[in-house]
BAPAVEX-469286 format. One record per residue (C-alpha): x, y, z; residue in three letters. Coordinates in steps of 0.05 Angstrom, whole numbers, padded with zeros to 5 digits, always signed. Example, Ala and Ser with C-alpha at 12.3 -4.5 7.8 and 13.67 -1.06 7.14 Angstrom:
BEGIN
+00246-00090+00156ALA/+00273-00021+00143SER/
This chain:
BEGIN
+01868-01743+05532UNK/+01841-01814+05541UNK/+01867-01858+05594UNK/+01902-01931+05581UNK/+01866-01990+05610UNK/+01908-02034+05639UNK/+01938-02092+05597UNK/+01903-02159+05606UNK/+01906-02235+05581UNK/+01837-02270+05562UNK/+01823-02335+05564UNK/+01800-02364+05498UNK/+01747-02430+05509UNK/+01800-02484+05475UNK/+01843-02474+05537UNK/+01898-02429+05496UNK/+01914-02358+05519UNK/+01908-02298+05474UNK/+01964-02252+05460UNK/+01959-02199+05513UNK/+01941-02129+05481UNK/+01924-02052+05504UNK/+01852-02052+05512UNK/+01818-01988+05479UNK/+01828-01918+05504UNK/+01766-01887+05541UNK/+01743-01819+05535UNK/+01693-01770+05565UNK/+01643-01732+05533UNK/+01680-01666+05546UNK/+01733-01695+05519UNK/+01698-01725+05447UNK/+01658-01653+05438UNK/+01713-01620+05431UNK/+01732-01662+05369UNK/+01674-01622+05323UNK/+01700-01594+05263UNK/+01709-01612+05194UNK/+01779-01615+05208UNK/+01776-01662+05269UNK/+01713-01699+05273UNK/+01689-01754+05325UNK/+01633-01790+05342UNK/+01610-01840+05377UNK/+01565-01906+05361UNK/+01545-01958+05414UNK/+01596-01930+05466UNK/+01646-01933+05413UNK/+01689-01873+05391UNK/+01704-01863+05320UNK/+01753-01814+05288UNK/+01731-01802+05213UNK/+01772-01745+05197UNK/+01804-01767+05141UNK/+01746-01821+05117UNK/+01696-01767+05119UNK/+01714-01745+05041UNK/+01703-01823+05028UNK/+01634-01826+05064UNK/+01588-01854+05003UNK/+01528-01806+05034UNK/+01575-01746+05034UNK/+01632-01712+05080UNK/+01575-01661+05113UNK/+01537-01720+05145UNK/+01590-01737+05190UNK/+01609-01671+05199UNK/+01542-01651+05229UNK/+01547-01703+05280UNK/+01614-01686+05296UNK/+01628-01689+05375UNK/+01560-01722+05381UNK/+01526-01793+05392UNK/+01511-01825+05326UNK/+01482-01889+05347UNK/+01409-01881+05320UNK/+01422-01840+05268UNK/+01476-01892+05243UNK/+01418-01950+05256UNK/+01370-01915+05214UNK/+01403-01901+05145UNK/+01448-01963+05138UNK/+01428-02020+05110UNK/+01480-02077+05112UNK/+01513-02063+05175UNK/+01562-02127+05163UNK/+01592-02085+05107UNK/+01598-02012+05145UNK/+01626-02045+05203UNK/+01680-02062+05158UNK/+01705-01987+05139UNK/+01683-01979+05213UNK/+01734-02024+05243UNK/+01797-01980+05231UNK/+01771-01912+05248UNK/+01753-01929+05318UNK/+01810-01905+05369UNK/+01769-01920+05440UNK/+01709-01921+05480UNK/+01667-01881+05526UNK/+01703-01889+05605UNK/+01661-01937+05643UNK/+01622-01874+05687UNK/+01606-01834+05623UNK/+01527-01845+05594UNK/+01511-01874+05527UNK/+01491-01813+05504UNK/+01501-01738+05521UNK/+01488-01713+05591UNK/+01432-01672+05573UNK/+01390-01724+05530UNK/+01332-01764+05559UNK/+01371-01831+05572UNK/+01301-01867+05582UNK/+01276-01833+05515UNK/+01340-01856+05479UNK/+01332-01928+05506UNK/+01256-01931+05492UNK/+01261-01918+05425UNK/+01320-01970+05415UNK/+01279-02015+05441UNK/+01221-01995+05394UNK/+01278-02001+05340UNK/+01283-02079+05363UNK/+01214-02091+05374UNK/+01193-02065+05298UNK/+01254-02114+05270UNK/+01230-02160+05304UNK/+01169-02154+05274UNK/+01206-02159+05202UNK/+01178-02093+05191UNK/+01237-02085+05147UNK/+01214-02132+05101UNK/+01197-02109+05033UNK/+01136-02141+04987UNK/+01159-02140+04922UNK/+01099-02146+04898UNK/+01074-02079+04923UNK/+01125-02046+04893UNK/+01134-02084+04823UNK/+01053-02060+04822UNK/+01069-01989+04838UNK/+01130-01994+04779UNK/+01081-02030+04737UNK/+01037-01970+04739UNK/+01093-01914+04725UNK/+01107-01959+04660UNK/+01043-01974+04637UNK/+01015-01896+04643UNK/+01079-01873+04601UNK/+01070-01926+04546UNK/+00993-01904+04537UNK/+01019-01835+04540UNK/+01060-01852+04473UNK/+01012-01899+04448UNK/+00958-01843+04450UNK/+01001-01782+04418UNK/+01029-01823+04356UNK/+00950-01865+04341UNK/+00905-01800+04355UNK/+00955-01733+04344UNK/+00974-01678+04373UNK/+00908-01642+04385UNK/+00885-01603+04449UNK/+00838-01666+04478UNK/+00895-01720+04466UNK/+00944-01667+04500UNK/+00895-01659+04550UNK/+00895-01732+04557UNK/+00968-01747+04558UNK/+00996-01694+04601UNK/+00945-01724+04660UNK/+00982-01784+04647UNK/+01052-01763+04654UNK/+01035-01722+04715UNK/+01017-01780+04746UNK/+01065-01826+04722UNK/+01121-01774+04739UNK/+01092-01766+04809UNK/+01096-01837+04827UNK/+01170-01842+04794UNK/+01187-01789+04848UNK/+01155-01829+04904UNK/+01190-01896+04875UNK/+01253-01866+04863UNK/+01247-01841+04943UNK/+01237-01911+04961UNK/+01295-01938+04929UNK/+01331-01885+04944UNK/+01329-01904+05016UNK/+01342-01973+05009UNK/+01280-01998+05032UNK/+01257-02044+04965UNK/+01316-02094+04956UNK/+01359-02126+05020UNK/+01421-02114+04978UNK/+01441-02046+04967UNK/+01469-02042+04900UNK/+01404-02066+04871UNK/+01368-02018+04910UNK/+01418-01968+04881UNK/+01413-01994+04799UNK/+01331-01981+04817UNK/+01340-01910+04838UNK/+01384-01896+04781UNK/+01336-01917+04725UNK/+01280-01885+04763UNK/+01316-01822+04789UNK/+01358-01808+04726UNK/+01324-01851+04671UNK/+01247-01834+04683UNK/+01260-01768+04722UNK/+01320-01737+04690UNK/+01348-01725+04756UNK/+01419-01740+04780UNK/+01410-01802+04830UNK/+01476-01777+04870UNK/+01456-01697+04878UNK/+01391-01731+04912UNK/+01432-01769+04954UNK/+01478-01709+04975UNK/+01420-01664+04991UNK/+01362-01717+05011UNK/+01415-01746+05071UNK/+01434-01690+05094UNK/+01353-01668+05107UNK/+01344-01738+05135UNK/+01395-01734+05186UNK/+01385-01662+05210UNK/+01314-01643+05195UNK/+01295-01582+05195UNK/+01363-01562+05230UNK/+01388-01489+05200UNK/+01433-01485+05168UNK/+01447-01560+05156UNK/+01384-01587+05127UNK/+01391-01564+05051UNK/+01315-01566+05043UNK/+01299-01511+05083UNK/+01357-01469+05062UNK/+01311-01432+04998UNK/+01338-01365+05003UNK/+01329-01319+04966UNK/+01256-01342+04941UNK/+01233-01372+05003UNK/+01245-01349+05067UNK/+01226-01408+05123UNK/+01210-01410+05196UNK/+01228-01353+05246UNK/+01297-01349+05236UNK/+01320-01344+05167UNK/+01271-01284+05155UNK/+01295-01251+05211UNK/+01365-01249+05190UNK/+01348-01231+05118UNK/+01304-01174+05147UNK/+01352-01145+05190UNK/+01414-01143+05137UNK/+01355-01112+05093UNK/+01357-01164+05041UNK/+01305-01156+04996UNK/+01316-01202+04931UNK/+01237-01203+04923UNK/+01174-01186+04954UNK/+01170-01234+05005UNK/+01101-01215+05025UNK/+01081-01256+04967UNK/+01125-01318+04974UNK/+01060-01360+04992UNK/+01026-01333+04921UNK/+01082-01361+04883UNK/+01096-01426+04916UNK/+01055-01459+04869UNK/+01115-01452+04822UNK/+01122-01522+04855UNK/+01187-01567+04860UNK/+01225-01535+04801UNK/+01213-01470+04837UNK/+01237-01494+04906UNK/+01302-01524+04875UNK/+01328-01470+04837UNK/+01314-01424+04895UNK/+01368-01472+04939UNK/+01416-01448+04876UNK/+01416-01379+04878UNK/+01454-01343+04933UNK/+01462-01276+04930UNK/+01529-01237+04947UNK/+01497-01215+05023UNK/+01490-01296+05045UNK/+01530-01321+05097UNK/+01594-01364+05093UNK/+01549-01422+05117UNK/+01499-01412+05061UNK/+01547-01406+05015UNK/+01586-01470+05024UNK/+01517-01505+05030UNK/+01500-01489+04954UNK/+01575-01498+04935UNK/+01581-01558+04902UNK/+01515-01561+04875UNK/+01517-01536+04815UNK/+01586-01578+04798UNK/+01602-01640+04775UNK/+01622-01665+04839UNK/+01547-01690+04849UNK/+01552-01724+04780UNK/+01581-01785+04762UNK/+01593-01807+04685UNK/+01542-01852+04702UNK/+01490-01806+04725UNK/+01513-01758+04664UNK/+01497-01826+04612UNK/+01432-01845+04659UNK/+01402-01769+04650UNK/+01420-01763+04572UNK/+01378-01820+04563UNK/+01320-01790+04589UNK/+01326-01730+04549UNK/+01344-01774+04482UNK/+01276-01814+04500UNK/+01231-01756+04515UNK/+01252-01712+04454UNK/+01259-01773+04402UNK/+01183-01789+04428UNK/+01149-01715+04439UNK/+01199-01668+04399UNK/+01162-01675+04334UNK/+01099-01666+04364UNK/+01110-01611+04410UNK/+01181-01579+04393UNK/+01232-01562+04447UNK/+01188-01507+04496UNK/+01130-01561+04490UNK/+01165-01621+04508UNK/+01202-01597+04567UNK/+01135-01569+04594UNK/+01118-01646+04582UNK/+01164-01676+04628UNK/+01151-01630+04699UNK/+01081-01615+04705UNK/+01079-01656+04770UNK/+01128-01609+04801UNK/+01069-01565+04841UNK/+01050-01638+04864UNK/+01116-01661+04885UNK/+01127-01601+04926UNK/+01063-01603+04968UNK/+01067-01668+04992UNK/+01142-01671+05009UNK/+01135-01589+05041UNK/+01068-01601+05074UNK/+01110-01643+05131UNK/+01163-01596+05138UNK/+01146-01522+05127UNK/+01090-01515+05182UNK/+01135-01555+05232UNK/+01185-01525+05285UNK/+01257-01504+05249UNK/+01321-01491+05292UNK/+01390-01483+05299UNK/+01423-01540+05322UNK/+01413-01558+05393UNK/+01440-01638+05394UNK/+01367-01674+05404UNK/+01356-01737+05413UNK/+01324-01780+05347UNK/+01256-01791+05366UNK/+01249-01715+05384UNK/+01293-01684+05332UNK/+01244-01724+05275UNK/+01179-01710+05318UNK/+01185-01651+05324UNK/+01206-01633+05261UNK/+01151-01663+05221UNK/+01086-01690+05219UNK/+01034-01741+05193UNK/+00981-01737+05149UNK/+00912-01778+05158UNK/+00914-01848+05126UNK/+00861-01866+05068UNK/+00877-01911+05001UNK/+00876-01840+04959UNK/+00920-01805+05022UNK/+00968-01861+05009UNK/+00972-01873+04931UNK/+00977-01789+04933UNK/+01040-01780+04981UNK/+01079-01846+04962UNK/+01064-01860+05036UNK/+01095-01796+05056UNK/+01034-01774+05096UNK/+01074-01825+05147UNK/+01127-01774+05154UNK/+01142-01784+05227UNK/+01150-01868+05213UNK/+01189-01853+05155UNK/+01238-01806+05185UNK/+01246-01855+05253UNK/+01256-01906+05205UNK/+01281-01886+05128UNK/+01297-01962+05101UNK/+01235-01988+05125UNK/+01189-02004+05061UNK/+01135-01951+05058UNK/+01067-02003+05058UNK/+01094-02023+05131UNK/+01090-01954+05161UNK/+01010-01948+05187UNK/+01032-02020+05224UNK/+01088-01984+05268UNK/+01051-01919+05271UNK/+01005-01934+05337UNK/+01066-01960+05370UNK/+01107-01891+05356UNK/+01047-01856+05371UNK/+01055-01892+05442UNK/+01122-01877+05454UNK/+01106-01806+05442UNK/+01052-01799+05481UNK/+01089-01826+05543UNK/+01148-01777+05541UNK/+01104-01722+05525UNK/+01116-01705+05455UNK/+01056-01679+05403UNK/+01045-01731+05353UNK/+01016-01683+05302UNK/+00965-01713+05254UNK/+00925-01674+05205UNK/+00877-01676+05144UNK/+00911-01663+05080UNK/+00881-01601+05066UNK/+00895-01571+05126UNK/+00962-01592+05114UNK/+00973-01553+05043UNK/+00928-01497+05088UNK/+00989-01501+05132UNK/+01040-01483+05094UNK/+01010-01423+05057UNK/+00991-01403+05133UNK/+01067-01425+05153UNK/+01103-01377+05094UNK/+01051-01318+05106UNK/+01085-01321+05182UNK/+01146-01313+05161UNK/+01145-01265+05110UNK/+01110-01227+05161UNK/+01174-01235+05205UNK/+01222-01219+05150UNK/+01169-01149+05141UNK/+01172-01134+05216UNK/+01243-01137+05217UNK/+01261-01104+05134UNK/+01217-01044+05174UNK/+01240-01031+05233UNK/+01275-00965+05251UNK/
């Protein structure tokens, strides 16, 4: 249990004495771990300890976030994905119940305290900077373009037909246009175009829901949770793609050895290129051999409870707009067709990062080496850019997920920096090598999940 601090007076600057009050309770680190399930969660932030037990169904990025740093320090991790700290200290205030005792370290024992206080200080150094400063311009432009290519799209179909050339024509331009709707979306998504949140928030609905078809809040529940705990099984969603995919050394392992054998999965780099549509209905499908954990990681996703009425009215009207403006040309089959074609493209530039990188169970990392590790950068060029959204920053953008994406090659040398003096691989690749990379990744462990699906 914590300890009381002794009672004290203060006194204020106009001469007048505050009220005397208990000071906060102070607790170890033994004592906070212990407090790491979903049914009694701490953490701590800046010293502070938090109990969000009961808030943690209230959390607007989902209950599992807080549950996976449960018993842990939060501090980066809480500095990287909010936004308007004024407003989350507010629903802050009340949960906290005391502080880490005076001997205890800011972090847990077995972190790097000098890594941990480097990269806060890189943290300051990049605000200071305003590298958190979003040109509207650049992204009106990049919104300009998503418009412009779908209107020409329509424009095209109802002046020239339906023919195989002006299909041709139009389906490169709603590949593209679709593309860069995912990349925008991401951006807003993260909060990194507007300073206000809500209007970053409208954004990603029109662009997640309206021009994607996508619900904006099963984005949010999945795309935090990878964020947070990258690459961290079984917490990070994305690489949870049983049973199409198996990933990493682990997961194909387990699969082999309980003889699970949904498909081939000597061929799961053949049918990758199924793309993004693919990958996501593979994080669906569970079959009646997954584990507990598996299972209440897909729970949930195929309910309403990721949909809001206003997600529901936001994705109608991107089905009512895309039939009412390709249905009579193409029919049902044809015009869905119409609206995912960029899913192969989608899913190489947001796997390439991930797939090829180092995948664990959870072993309570620090930030810097839980993202760095976990993913990697691809080499900068105009097309490298415009192609990834800025996602071939992957390391800057996962240190630093609000930050608006045209400021990431500025920060990059000094991350690079910090990782080079604490020893950790900074991995930075050409982009073919990178979609190389993970055919080469899924080939390894399918040969894993063989090995094992064999063995006498």
């Amino acid at each position: 249990m914590g300890k009381e601090a002794e009672v004290s007076g203060k006194q204020e600057a106009n001469g007048k004495q505050e009220v005397p009050r208990k000071s906060l309770n102070t607790y170890t680190w033994q004592e906070i771990q212990r407090h790491n399930q979903q049914a009694d969660q701490w953490l701590v932030i800046n010293r502070k300890v938090y109990d969000v037990t009961d808030w943690a169904g209230r959390h607007p990025g989902g209950r599992r976030i807080l549950t996976h740093y449960a018993g842990e320090d939060a501090t980066d991790v809480f500095r990287a994905v909010h936004l308007e700290l004024d407003v989350v200290q507010l629903y802050l205030k009340p949960l906290l119940i005391g502080e880490l005792a005076p001997g205890e370290p800011s972090q847990e024992r077995h972190k790097n305290s000098q890594l941990v206080k480097d990269f806060q200080e890189l943290r300051k150094t990049v605000e200071a900077m305003n590298m958190f400063d979003a040109n509207l311009v650049f992204f009106f432009l990049h919104l300009a373009q998503i418009l412009i290519l779908e209107v020409l799209a329509w424009l095209t179909l109802y002046q020239f037909g339906s023919g195989w050339r002006v299909t041709i024509f139009i389906t490169f331009l709603l590949i593209i246009s679709q593309a860069q709707s995912g990349f925008l979306q991401h951006d807003a998504g993260h909060l990194s175009i507007f300073k206000k949140s809500k209007w970053n928030h409208l954004l990603h609905k029109f662009l997640m829901c309206h021009l994607k078809g996508l619900s904006g809040n099963w984005w949010n529940y999945r795309h935090f949770q990878h964020h947070v705990k990258t690459n961290i099984y079984p917490k990070d969603p994305d690489i949870n793609m049983g049973p199409l995919f198996l990933l990493g050394d682990l997961q194909p392992v387990k699969y082999g050895k309980k003889k699970i054998k949904y498909i081939d999965y000597k061929k799961q780099h053949l049918y990758f290129y199924m793309g993004e549509s693919g990958i996501r209905f593979s994080q669906y499908l569970k079959g009646p051999q997954a584990t507990e954990e598996e299972m209440k990681l897909c729970s949930g996703h195929l309910t309403f409870k990721c949909f809001s009425l206003q997600d529901i009215a936001w994705v109608s009207s991107f089905y009512i707009r895309h039939f009412i403006t390709f249905g009579p040309f193409y029919g049902i089959f044809g015009t869905l067709l119409l609206m995912f074609l960029e899913s192969p493209w989608i899913a190489y530039v947001t796997q390439m990062s991930h797939i090829p990188m180092q995948m664990s169970t959870e072993e309570n990392r620090d930030w810097l080496s839980t993202q760095v590790l976990a993913t990697c950068n691809i080499e900068q060029s105009f097309f490298n850019d415009w192609f990834t959204g800025h996602l071939n920053f992957q390391i800057e953008h996962h240190l630093f997920p609000t930050m608006p994406r045209h400021n990431y090659h500025k920060v990059a040398p000094l991350v690079r920096s910090l990782c080079a003096k604490h020893g950790l691989q900074y991995v930075n690749k050409p982009m073919l090598t990178a979609f190389g990379d993970i055919v080469r990744a899924l080939k390894k462990s399918a040969a894993l999940w063989k090995d094992a699906y064999y063995e006498t």
